[in-house]
N, C-alpha and C positions, 0 to 999 in steps of 0.2 A: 120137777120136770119128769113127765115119763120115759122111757126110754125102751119103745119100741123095738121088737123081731125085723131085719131087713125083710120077711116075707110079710111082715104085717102092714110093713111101708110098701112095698110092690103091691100091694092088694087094694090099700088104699088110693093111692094113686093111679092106677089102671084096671083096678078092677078086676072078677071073678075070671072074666073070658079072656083078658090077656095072657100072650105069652110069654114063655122068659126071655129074656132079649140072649140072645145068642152069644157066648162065652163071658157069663156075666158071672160066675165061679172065679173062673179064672182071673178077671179081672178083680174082683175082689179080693182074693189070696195075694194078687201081687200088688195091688196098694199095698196091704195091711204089710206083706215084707217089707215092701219101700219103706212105710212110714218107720216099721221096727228099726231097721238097719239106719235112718236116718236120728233116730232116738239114740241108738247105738253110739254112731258117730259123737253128737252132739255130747253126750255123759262122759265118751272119753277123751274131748275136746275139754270141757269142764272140769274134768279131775285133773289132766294133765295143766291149766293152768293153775289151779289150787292148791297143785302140789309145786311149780315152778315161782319163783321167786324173781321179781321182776323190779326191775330198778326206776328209780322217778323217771328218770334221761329217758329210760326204754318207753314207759308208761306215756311221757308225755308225746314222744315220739308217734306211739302208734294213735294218741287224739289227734296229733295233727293233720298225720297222713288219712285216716279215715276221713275226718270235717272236711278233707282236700277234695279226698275222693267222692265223696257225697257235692259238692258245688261240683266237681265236674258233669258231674251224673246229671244233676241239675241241669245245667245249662245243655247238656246233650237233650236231656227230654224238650227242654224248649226251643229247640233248634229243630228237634223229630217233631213237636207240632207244628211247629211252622210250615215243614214242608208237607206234612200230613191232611193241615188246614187249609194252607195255601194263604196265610196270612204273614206278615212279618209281625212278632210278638214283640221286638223292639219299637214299637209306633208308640206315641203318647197319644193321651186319652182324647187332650186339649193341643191342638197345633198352635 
């Protein structure tokens, strides 16, 4: 896969006679902080549990409450479609 200059993708896509879209530096600098600082995080999220020593009881503790958290999530989004759609998503297919 090639991997294209951001000016060569600007160029491409809008052509000779456009112009730069306005604070488009800027915005690119602070993605790429974001994304840095977010890498950051993540690495010493990762070493710090690598290096922590975690017990079954704890381990299995945090699968539950995640799986918990994740059906709740769930049922919140199908609840946020429904009023979104304006449908009830508890209906059956077949009455």
């Amino acid at each position: 896969m090639q991997k294209d200059s951001i000016d060569t993708l600007l160029l491409r896509h809008y052509g000779n006679t456009a112009s730069v879209p306005v604070g488009l530096e800027e915005q690119l600098l602070a993605s790429v902080r974001h994304k840095a600082a977010e890498s950051r995080q993540q690495q010493q999220v990762t070493t710090h549990l690598r290096e922590k020593r975690v017990s079954r009881r704890h381990a299995v503790r945090l699968f539950v409450m995640s799986t918990a958290g994740l059906s709740i999530l769930s049922v919140g989004l199908e609840g946020l479609d429904a009023v979104l759609i304006g449908q009830d998503v508890a209906q059956r297919a077949f009455p």
